[in-house]
N, CA, C and O atoms as CSV, one atom per row, in Angstrom:
chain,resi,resn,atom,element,x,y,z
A,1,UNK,N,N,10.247,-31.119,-18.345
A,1,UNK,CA,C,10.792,-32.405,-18.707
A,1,UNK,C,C,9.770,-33.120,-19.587
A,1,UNK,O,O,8.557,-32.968,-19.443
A,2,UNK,N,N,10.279,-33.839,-20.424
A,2,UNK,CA,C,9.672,-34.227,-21.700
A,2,UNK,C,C,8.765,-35.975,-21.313
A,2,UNK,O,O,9.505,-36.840,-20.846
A,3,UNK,N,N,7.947,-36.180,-21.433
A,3,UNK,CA,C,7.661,-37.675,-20.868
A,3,UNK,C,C,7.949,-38.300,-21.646
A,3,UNK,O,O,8.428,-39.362,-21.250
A,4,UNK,N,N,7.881,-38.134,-23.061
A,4,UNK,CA,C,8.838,-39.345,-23.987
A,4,UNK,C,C,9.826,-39.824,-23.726
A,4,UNK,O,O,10.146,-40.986,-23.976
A,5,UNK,N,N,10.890,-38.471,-22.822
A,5,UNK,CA,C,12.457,-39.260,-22.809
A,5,UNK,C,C,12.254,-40.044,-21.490
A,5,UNK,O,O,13.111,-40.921,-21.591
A,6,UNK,N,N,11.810,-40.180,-20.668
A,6,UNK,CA,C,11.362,-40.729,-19.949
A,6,UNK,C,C,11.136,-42.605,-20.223
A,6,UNK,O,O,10.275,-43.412,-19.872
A,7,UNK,N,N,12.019,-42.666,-20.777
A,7,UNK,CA,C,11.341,-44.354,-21.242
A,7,UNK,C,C,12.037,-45.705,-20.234
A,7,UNK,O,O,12.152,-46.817,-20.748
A,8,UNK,N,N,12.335,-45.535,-19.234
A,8,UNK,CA,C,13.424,-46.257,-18.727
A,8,UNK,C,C,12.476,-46.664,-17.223
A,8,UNK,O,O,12.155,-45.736,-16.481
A,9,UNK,N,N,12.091,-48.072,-16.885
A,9,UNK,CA,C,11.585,-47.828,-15.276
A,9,UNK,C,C,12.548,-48.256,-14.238
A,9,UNK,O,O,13.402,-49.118,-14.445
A,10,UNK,N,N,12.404,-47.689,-13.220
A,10,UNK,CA,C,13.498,-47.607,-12.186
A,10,UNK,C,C,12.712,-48.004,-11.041
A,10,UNK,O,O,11.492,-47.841,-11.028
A,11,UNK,N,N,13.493,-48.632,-9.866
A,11,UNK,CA,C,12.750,-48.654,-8.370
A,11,UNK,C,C,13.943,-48.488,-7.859
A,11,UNK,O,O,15.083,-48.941,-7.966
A,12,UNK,N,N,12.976,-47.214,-6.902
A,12,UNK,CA,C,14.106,-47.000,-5.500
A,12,UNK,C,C,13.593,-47.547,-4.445
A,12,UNK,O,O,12.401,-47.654,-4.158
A,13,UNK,N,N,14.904,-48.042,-3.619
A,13,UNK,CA,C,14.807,-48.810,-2.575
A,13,UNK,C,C,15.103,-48.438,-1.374
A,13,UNK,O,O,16.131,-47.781,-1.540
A,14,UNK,N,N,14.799,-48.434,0.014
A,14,UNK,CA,C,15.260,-47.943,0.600
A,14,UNK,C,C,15.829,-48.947,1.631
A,14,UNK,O,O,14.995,-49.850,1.698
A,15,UNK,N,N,16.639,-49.155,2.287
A,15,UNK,CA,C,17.482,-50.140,3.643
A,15,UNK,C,C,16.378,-50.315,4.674
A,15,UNK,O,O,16.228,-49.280,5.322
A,16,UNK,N,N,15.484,-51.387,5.061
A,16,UNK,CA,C,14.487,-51.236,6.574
A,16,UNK,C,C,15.304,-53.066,7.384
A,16,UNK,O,O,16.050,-54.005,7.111
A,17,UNK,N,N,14.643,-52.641,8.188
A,17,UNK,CA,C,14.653,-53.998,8.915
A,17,UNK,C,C,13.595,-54.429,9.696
A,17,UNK,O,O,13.274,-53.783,10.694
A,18,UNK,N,N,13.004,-55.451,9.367
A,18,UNK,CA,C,11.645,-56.310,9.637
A,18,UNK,C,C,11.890,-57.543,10.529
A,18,UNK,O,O,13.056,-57.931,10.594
A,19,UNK,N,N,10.856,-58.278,11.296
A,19,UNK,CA,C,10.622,-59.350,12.481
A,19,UNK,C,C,10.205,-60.187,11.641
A,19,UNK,O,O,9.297,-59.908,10.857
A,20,UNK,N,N,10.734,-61.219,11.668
A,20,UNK,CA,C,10.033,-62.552,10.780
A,20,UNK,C,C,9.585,-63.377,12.196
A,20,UNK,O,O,9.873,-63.050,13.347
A,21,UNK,N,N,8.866,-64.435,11.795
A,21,UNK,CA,C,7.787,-65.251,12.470
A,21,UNK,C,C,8.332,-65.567,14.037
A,21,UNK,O,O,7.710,-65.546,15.099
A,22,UNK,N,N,9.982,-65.920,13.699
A,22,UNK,CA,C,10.872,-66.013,14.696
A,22,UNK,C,C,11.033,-65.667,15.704
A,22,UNK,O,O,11.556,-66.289,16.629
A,23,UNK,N,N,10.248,-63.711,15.696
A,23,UNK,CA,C,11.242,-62.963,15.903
A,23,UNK,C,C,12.510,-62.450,15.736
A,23,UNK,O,O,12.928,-61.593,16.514
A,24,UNK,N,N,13.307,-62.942,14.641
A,24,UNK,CA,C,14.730,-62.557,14.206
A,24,UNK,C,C,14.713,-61.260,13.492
A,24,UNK,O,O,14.201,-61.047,12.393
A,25,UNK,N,N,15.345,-60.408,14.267
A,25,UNK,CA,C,15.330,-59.181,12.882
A,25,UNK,C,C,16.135,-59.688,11.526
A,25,UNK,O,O,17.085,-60.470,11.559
A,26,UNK,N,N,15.470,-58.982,10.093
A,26,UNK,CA,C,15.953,-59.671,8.971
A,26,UNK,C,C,15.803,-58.329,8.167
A,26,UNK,O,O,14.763,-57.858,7.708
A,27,UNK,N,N,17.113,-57.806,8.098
A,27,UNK,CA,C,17.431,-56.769,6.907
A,27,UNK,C,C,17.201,-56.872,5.415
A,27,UNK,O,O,17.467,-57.799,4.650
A,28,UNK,N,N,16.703,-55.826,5.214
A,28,UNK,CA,C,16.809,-56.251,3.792
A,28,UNK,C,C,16.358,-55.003,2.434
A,28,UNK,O,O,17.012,-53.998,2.712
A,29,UNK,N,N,15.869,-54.844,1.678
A,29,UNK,CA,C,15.444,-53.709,0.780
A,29,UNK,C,C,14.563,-53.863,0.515
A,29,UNK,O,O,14.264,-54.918,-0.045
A,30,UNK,N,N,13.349,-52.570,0.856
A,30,UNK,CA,C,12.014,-52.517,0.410
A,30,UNK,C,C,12.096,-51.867,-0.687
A,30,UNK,O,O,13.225,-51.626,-1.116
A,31,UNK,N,N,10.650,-51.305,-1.600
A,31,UNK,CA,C,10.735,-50.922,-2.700
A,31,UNK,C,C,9.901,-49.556,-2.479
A,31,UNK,O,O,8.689,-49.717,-2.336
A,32,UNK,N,N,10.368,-48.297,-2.435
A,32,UNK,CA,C,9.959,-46.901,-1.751
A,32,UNK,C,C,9.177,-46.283,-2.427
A,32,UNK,O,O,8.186,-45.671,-2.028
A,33,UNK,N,N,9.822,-46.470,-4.231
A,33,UNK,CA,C,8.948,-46.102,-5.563
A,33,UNK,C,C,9.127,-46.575,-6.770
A,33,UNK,O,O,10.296,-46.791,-7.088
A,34,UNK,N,N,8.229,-46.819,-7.604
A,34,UNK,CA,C,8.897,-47.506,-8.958
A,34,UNK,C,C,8.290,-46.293,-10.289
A,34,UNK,O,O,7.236,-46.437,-10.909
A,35,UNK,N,N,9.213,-45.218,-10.457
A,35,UNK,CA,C,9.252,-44.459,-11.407
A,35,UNK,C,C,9.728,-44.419,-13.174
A,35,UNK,O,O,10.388,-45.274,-13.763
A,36,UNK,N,N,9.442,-43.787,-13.452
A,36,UNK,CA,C,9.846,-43.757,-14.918
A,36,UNK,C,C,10.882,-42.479,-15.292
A,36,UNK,O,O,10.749,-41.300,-14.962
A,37,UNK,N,N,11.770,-42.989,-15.950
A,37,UNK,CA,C,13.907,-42.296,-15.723
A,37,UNK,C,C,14.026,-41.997,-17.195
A,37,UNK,O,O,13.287,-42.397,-18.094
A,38,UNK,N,N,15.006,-41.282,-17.273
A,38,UNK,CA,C,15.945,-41.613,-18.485
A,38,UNK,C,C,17.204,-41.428,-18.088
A,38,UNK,O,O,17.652,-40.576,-17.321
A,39,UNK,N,N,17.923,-42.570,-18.855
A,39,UNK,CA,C,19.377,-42.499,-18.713
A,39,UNK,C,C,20.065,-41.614,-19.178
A,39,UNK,O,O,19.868,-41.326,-20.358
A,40,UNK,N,N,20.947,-40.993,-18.532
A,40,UNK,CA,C,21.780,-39.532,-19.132
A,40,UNK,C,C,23.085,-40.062,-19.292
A,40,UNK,O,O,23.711,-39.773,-20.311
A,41,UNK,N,N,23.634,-40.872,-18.342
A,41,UNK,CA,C,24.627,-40.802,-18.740
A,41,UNK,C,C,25.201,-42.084,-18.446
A,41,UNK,O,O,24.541,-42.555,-17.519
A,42,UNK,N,N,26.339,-43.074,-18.873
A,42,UNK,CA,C,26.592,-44.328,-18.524
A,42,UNK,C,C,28.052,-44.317,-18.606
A,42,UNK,O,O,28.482,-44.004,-19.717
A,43,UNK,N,N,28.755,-44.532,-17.877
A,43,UNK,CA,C,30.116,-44.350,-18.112
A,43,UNK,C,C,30.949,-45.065,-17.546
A,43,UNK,O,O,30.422,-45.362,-16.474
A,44,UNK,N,N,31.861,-45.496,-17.598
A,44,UNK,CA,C,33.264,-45.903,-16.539
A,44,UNK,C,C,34.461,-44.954,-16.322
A,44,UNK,O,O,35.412,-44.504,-16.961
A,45,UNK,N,N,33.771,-44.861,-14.745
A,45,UNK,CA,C,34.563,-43.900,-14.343
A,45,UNK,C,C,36.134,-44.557,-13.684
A,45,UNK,O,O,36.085,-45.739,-13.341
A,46,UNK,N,N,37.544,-43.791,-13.502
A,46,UNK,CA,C,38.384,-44.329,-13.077
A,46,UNK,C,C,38.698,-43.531,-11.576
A,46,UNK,O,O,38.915,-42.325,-11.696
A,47,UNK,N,N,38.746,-44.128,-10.083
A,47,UNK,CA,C,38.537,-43.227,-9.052
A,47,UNK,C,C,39.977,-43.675,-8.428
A,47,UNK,O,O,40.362,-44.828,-8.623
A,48,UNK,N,N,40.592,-42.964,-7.845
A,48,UNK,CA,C,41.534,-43.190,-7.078
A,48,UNK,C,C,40.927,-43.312,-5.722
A,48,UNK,O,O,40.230,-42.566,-5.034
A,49,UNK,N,N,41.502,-44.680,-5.549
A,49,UNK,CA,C,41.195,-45.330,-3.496
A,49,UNK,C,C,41.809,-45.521,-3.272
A,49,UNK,O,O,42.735,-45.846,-4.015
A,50,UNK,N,N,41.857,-45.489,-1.837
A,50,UNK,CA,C,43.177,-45.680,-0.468
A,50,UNK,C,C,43.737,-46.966,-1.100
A,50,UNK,O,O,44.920,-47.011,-0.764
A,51,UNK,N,N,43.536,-47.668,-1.600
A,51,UNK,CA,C,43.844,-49.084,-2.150
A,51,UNK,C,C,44.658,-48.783,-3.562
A,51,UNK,O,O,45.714,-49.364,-3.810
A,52,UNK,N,N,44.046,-47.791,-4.487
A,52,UNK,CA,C,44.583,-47.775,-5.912
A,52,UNK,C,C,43.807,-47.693,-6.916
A,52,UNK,O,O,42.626,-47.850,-6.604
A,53,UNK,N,N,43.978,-47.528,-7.899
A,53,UNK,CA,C,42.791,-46.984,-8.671
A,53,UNK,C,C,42.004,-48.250,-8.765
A,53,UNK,O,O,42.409,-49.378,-8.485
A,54,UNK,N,N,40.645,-47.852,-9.266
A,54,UNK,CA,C,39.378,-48.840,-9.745
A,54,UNK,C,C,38.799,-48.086,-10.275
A,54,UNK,O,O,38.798,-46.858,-10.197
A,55,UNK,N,N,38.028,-49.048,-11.108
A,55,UNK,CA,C,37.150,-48.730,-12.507
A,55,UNK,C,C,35.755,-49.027,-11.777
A,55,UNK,O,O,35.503,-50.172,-11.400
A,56,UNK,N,N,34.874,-47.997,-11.591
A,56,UNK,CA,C,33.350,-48.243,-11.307
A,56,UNK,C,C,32.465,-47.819,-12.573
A,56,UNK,O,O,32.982,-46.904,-13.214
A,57,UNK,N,N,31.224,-48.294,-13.080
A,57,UNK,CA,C,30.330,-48.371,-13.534
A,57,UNK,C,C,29.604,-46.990,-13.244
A,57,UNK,O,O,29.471,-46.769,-12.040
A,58,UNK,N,N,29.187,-46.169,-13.963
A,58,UNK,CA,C,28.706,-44.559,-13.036
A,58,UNK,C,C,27.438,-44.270,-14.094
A,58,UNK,O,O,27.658,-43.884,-15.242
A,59,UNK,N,N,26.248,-44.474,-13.641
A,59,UNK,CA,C,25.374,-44.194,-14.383
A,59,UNK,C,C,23.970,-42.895,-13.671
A,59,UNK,O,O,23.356,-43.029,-12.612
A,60,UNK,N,N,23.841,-41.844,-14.599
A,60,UNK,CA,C,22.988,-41.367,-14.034
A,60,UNK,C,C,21.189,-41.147,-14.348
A,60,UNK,O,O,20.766,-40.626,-15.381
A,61,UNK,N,N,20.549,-41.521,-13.538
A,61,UNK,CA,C,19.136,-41.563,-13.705
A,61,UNK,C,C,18.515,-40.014,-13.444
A,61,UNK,O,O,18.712,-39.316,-12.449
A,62,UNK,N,N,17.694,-39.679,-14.651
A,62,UNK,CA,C,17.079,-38.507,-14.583
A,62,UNK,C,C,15.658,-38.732,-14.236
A,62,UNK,O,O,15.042,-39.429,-15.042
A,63,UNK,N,N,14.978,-38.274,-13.168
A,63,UNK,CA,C,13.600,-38.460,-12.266
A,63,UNK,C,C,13.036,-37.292,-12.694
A,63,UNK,O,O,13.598,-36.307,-13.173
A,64,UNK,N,N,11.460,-37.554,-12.402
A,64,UNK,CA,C,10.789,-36.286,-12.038
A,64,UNK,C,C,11.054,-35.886,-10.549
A,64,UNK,O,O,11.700,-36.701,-9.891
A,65,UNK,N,N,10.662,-34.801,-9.966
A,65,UNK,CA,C,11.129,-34.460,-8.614
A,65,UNK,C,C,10.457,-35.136,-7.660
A,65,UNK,O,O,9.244,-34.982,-7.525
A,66,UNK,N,N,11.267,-36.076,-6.786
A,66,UNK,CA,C,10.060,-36.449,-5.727
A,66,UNK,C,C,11.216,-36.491,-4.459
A,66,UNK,O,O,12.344,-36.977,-4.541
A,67,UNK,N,N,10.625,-35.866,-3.321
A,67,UNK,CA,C,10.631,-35.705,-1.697
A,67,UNK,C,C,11.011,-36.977,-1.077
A,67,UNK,O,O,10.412,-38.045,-1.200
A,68,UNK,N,N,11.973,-36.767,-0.460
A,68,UNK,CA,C,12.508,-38.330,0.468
A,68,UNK,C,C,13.801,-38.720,0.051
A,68,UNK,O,O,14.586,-39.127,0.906
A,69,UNK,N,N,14.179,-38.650,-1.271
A,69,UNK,CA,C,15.157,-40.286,-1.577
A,69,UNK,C,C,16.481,-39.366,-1.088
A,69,UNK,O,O,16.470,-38.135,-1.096
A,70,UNK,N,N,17.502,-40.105,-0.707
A,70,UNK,CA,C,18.746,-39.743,0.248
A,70,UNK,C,C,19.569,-40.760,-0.601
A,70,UNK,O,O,19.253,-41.574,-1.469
A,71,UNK,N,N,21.018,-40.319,0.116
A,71,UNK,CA,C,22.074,-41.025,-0.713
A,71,UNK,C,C,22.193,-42.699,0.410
A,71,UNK,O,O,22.919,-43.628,0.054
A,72,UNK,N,N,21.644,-42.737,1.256
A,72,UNK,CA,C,21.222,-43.572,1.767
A,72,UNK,C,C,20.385,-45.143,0.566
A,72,UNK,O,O,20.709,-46.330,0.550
A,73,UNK,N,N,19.611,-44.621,-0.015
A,73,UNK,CA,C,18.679,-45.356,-0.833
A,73,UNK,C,C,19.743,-45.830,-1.508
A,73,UNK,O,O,20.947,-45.638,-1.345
A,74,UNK,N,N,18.659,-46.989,-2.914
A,74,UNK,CA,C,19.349,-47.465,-3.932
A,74,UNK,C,C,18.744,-47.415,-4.965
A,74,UNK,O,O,17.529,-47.268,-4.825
A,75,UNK,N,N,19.195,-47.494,-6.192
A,75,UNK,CA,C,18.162,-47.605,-7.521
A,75,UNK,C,C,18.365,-49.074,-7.921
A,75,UNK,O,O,19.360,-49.665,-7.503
A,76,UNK,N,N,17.402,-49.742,-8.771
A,76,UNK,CA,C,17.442,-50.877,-9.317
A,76,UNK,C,C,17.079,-50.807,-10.449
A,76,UNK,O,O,16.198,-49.975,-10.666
A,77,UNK,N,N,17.495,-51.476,-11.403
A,77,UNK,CA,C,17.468,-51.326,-13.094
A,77,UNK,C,C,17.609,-52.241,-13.856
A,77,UNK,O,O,18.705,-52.465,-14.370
A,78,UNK,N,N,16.739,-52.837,-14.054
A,78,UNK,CA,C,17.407,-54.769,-14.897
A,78,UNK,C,C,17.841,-55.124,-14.418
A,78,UNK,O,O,19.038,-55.328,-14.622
A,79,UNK,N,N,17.111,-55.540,-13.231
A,79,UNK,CA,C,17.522,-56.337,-12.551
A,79,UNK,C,C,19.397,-56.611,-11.727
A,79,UNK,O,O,19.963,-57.643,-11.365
A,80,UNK,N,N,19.923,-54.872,-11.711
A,80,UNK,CA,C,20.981,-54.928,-11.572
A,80,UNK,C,C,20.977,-53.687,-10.197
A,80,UNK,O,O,20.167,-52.778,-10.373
A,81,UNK,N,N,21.805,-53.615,-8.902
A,81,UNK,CA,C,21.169,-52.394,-7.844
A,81,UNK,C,C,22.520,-51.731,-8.311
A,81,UNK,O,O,23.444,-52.347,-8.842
A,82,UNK,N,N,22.496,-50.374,-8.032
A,82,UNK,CA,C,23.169,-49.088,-7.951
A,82,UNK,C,C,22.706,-48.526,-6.624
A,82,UNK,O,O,21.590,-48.394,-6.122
A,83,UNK,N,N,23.950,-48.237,-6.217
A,83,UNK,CA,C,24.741,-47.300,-4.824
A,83,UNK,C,C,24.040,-46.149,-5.280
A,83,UNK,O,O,24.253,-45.891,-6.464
A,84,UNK,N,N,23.369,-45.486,-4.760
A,84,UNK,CA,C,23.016,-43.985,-4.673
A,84,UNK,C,C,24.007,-43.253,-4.510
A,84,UNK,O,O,24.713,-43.659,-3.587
A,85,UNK,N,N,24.488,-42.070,-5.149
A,85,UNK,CA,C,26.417,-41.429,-4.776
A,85,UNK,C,C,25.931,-40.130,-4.642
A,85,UNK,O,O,26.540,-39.357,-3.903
A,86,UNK,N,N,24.942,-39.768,-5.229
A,86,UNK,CA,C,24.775,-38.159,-5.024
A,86,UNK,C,C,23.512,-37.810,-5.961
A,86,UNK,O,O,23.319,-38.280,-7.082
A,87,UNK,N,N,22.653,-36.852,-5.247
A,87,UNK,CA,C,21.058,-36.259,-6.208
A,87,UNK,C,C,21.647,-34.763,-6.624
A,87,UNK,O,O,22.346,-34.155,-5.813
A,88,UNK,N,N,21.468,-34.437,-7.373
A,88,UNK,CA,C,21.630,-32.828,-7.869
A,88,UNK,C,C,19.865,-32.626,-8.677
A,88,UNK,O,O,19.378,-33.255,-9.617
A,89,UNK,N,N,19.395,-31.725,-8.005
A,89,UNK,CA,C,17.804,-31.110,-8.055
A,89,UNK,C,C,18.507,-30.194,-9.406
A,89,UNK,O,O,19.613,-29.658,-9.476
A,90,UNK,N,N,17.239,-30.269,-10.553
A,90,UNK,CA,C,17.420,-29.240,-11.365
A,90,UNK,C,C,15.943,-28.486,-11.848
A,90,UNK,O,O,14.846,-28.963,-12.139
A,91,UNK,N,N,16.351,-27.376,-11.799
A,91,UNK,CA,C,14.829,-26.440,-12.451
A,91,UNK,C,C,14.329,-25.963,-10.723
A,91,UNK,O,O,15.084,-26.072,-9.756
A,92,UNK,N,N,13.314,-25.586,-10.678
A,92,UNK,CA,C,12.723,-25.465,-9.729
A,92,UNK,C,C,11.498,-26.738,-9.084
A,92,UNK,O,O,10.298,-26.923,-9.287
A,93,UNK,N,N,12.350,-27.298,-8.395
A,93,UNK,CA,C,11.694,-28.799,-7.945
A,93,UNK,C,C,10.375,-29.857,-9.142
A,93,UNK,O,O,9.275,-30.381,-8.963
A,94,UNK,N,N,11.702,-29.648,-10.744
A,94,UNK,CA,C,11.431,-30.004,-12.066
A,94,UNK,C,C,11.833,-31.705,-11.797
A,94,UNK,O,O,10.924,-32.533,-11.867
A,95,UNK,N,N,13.290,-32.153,-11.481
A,95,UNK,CA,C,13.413,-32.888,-11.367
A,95,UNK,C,C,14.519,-33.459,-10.986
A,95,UNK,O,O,15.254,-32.516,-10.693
A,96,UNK,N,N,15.203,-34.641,-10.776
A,96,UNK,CA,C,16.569,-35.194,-9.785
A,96,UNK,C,C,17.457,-35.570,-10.917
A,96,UNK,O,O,16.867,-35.718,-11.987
A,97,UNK,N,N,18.696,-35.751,-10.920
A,97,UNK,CA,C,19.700,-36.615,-11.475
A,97,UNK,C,C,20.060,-37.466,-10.232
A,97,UNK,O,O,20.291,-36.953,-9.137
A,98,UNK,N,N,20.096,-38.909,-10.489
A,98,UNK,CA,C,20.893,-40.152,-9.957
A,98,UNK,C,C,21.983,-40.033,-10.165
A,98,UNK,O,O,22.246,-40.064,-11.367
A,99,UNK,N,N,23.144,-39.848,-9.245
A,99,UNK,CA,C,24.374,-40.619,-9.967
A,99,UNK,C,C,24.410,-41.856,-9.063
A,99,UNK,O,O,24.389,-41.811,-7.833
A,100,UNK,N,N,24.473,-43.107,-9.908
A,100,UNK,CA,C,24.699,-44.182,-9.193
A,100,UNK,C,C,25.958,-44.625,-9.603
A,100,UNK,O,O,26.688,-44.109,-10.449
A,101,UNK,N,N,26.187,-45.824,-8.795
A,101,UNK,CA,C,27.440,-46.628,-9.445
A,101,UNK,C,C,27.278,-48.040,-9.126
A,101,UNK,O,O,27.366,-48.508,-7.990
A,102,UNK,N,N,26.927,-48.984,-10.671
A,102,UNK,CA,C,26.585,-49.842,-10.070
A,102,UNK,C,C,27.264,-50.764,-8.801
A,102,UNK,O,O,28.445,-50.985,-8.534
A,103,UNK,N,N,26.104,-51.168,-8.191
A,103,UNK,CA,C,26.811,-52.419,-7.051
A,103,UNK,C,C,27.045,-53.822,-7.360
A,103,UNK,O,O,26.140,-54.446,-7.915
A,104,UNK,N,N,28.325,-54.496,-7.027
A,104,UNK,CA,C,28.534,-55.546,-7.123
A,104,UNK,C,C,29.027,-56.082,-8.979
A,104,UNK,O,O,29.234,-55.261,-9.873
A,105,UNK,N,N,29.075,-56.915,-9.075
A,105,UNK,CA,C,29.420,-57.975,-10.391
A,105,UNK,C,C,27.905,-57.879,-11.287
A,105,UNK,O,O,26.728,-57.850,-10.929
A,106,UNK,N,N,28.546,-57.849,-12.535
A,106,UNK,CA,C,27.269,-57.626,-13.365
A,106,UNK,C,C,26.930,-58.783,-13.607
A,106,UNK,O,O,25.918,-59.004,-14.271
């Protein structure tokens, strides 16, 4: 993998839950790693749901290979988060594809 194409920074996040002063547990998103991506692909995808079709946002982040991140996690990108949907490993532990989709209202 080329480090030029690489021009894009990303943080993955992962879901924890922490004790504030209170004692109240308080959910929320830590920051697991902040890597350098390139975007492969950006698209609007059209999905059929139990509800009817919808139009999601489907973008995928290309990583170097790193140990841990689950479809559990999230990516963040300008300030905008993406749903983790699925990792596909390519090469011999070369590197990840993201497919995210962004979350929420842009």
């Amino acid at each position: 993998m080329r480090a030029g194409k690489l021009d894009k920074t990303i943080t993955i996040q992962r879901f924890t839950s922490t004790v504030d002063e209170y004692g109240t547990p308080v959910e929320t998103w830590a920051d697991l790693a902040t890597v350098r991506a390139q975007i492969i692909q950006a698209t609007t995808e059209e999905f059929i749901k139990g509800w009817g079709a919808s139009t999601e946002a489907a973008t995928v982040f290309r990583i170097r290979h790193m140990d841990g991140i689950t479809p559990a996690d999230r990516v963040t990108y300008q300030g905008r988060a993406y749903d983790l949907k699925e990792i596909k490993e390519f090469g011999r532990r070369e590197g990840l594809d993201l497919r995210c989709v962004a979350h929420g209202p842009e």
